[in-house]
C-alpha positions in Angstrom: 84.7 94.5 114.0 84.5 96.0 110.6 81.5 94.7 108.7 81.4 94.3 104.9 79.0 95.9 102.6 77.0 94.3 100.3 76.5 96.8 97.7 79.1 97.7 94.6 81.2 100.3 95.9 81.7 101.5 92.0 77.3 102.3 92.7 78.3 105.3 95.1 79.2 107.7 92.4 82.8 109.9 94.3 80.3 112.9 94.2 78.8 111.4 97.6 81.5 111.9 100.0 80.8 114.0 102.4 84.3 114.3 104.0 88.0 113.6 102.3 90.3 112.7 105.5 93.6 113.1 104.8 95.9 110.0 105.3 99.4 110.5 104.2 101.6 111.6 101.5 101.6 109.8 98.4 105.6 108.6 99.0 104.7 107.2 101.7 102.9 104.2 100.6 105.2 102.3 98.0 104.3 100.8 94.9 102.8 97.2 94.8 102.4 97.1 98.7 99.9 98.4 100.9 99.9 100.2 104.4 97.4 100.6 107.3 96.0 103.8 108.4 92.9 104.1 111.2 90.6 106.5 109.9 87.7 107.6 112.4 88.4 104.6 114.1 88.1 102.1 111.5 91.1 100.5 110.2 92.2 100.8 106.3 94.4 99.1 104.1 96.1 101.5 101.2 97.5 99.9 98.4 99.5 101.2 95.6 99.7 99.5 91.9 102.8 99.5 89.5 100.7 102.2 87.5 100.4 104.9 90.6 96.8 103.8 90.9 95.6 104.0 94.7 92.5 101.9 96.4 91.2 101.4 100.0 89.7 98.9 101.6 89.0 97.4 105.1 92.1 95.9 107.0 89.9 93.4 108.3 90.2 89.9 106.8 87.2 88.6 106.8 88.3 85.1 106.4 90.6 84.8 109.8 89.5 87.9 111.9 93.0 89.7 111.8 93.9 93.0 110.5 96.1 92.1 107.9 94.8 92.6 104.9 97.0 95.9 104.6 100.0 93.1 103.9 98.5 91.2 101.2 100.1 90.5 97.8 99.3 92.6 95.1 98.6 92.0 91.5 96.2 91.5 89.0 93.5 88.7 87.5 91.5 89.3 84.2 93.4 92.7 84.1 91.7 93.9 87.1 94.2 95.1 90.4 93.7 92.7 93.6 95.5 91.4 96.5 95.5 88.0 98.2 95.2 88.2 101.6 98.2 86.5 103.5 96.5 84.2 105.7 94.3 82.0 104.0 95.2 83.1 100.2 91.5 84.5 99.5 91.9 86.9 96.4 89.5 90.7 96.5 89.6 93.1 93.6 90.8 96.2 94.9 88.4 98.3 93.0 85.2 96.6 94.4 86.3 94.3 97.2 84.5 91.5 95.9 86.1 88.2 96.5 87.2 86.3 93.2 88.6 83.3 95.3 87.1 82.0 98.6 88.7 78.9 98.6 86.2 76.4 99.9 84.5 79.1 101.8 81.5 81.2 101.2 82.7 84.6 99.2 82.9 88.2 101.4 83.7 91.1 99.9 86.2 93.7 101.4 84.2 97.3 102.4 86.1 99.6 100.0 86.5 103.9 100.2 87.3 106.2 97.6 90.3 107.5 97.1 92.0 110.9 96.0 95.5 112.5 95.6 95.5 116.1 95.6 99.4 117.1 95.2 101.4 114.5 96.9 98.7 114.5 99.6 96.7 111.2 99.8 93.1 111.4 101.3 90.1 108.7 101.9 86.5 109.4 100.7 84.0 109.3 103.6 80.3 108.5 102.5 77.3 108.9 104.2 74.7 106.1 103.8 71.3 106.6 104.8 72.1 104.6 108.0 74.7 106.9 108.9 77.5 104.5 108.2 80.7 105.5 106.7 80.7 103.3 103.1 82.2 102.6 100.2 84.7 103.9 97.1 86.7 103.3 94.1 90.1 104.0 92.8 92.3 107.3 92.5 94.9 108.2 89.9 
């Protein structure tokens, strides 16, 4: 099971990561849709906004226990970019994986990685926390 982290991904400047894995190229993963990818094990959902902004964050919906966050609706709320997660309708901002609407349910946010596009390759941000855990990101343009 992939566990959340309860720290603001946007606190773990992009200068931390130790390792960019690369995941696909950048056509591969279509606007306003997302697409899974296991990295080291863990599962990842990649989305892609209508302004060629890319995020990361866990597959793992926290909410149900499937990994399906990957083919969640995207959009926005207050201007920021999220996606609601097709099983129980919770909404997470895709830059900080906090959860804007639980429902009825106690908020968790979504474990997010940083992202970067070097060409037309597409690569996630691995970062070493002082557990050894791989942890959290941001957005890539």
């Amino acid at each position: 099971m992939i566990t959340t982290s309860s720290t603001s991904p946007l606190d773990r400047p992009i200068e931390h990561v130790t390792e960019w894995v690369p995941i696909c190229q950048v056509r591969e993963v279509p606007h306003e849709r997302g697409v899974a990818a296991l990295v080291q094990g863990v599962q990842i959902a990649i989305f892609r906004t209508h302004d060629d902004a890319f995020f990361a964050v866990q597959q793992h919906d926290p909410f149900c226990g499937a990994m399906i966050i990957s083919r969640s609706l995207v959009g926005t709320r207050n201007g920021r970019p999220c996606v609601t997660s097709p099983m129980y309708k919770q909404v997470f901002d895709l830059e900080t994986g906090e959860c804007l609407d639980a429902g009825d349910q106690t908020p968790v946010a979504l474990r997010t990685w940083p992202v970067r596009v070097l060409g037309h390759e597409l690569s996630i941000g691995i970062v070493a926390s002082v557990t050894n855990d791989t942890v959290t990101g941001g957005r890539s343009r």
